[in-house]
N, C-alpha and C positions, 0 to 999 in steps of 0.2 A: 504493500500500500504506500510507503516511503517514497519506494522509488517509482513510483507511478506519478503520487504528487511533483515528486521532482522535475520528471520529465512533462508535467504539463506547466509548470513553472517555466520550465527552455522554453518550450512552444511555443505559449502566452507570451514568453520575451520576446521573444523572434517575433510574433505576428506585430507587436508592438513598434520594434526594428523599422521593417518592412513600411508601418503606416506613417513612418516620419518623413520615411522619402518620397517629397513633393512629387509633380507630376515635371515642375521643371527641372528637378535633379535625373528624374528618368527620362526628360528627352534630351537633356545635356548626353548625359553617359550614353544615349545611342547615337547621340550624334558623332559624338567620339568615336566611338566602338565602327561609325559607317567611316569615317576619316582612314581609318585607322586599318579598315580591309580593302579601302582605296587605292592609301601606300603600299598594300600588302601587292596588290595586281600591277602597279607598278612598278615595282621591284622585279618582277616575272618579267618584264618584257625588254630587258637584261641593258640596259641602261648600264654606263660605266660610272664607278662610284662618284667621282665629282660633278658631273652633270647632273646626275639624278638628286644628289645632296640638294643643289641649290635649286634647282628646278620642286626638288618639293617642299624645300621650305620656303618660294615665294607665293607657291601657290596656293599651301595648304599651312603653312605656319609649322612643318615638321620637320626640327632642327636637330634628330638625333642622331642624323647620316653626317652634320656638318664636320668636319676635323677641325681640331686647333689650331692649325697653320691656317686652312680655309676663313674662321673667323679671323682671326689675326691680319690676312690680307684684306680680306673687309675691312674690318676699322680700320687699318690704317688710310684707305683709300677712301674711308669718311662715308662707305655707302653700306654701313651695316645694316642702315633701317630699313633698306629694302629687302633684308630677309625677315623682317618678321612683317606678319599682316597687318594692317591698317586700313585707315577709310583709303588712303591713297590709294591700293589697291583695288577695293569696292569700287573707288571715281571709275580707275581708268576700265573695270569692266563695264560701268554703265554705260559711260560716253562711249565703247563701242558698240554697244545695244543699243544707243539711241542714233547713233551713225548709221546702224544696220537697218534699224526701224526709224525709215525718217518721219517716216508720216505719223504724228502722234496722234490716234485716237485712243478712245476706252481701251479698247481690245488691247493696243499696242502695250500702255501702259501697265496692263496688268500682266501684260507677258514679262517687260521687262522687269519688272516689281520680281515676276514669279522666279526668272532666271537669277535673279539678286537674291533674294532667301535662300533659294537651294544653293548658292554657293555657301551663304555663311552658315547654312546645315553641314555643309561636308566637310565644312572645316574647323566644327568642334565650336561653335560657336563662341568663337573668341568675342571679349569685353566690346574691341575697336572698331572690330568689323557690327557686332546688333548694334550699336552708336551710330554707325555711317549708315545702315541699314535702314533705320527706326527712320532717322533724320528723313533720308532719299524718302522711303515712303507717305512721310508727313508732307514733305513741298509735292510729291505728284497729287497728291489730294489738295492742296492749296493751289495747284495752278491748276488744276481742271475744276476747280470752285471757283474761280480768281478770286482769292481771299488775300488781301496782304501778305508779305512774307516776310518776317521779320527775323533773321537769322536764331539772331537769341532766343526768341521764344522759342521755335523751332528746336532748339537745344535744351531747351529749359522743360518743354513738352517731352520732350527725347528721356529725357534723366525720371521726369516721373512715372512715365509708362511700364522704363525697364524696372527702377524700383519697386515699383506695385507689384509686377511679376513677379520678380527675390528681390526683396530686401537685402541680402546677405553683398547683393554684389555691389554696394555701399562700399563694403572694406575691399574688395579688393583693387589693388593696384592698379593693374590694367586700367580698369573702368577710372580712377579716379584721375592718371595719367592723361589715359583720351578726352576726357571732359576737360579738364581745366587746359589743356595746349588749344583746342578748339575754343574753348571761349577766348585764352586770352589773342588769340589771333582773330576773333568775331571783333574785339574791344578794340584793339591796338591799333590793324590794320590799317587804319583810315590815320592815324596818329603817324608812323612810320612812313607814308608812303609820304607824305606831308614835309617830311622832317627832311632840312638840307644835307647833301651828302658832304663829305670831305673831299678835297682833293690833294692829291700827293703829288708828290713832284716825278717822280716814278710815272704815274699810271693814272690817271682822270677817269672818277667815274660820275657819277648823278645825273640830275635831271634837266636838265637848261630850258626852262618852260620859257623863258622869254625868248626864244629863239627858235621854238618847236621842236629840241632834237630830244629824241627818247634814249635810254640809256641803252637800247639795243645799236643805235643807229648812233652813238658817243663810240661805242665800244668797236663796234666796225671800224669808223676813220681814225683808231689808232693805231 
């Protein structure tokens, strides 16, 4: 009879276990778990190890093929961030879905809505990318409403949504990283572009607005 109790004691625990994890912890952990048999079939189709390193850590954020020497020449060549995901990445696949689909209608935009979440399903649903995500799909709804579009709110809407969803991702890093560089570049922006450049004696760069030349077209006639 003891050990009867006992063992419904485990049971009772476990079922208890089981009912803590949210519905968002269990599509997080499949989204992983699909990430994750992604890399595995790409690894089969015998890729040599430094191309498939970086090719899957731009695509999917899977950094455990990278070698030490491999990040090392990254940093030094100051383009590490392009191996980890971001909204950068999210942009540049919209802008090729909205290049692809020129014609925006309904339709259109839900396709490309839809090709934009399956990507940041397959890719373990990282912090930066549901942020860039959230975002995009708030402004396609504010411009096929024409409702004003006020960046920050947009951002501001963004942050409450995912927290209602988990709370939890409050503390994490990620998430608090992507939020605050996006805002402070929503805030700045206009402040910076604004502000006079230096010039060296070396090298000229900035803006000569009284004269129309842009710093592309400075930088050429040097």
């Amino acid at each position: 009879g003891s050990v009867r109790y006992s063992f419904s004691i485990i049971g009772n625990h476990e079922e208890e276990e089981e009912e803590k994890v949210t519905l968002w912890e269990k599509g997080k952990q499949f989204s992983i778990e699909t990430k994750e048999a992604i890399i595995l079939k790409l690894k089969e189709t015998g890729m040599k190890e430094e191309p498939f390193a970086v090719a899957s850590a731009m695509t999917f954020g899977y950094k455990e093929e990278l070698t030490k020497e491999l990040r090392n020449d990254y940093s030094l060549s100051g383009a590490s961030h392009i191996l980890a995901l971001s909204g950068m990445h999210l942009s540049i696949v919209f802008l090729m879905l909205t290049v692809l689909f020129r014609w925006r209608s309904l339709v259109t935009s839900v396709i490309i809505l839809s090709i934009i979440w399956t990507y940041v399903f397959i890719t373990g649903m990282p912090p930066s990318l549901l942020r860039a995500a959230t975002m995009l799909t708030i402004w396609e709804i504010l411009r096929k409403t024409r409702r004003f579009q006020n960046p920050l709110n947009v951002l501001g809407v963004t942050m409450l949504l995912l927290l209602t969803i988990e709370p939890g991702m409050l503390w994490n890093i990620s998430f608090q990283l992507s939020f605050l560089a996006v805002a402070s570049i929503l805030i700045y922006a206009k402040e910076i572009e604004g502000m006079p450049w230096r010039h060296d004696d070396d090298l000229e760069f900035g803006i000569i607005r009284k004269h129309g030349i842009s710093i592309a077209e400075k930088s050429l006639s040097i």
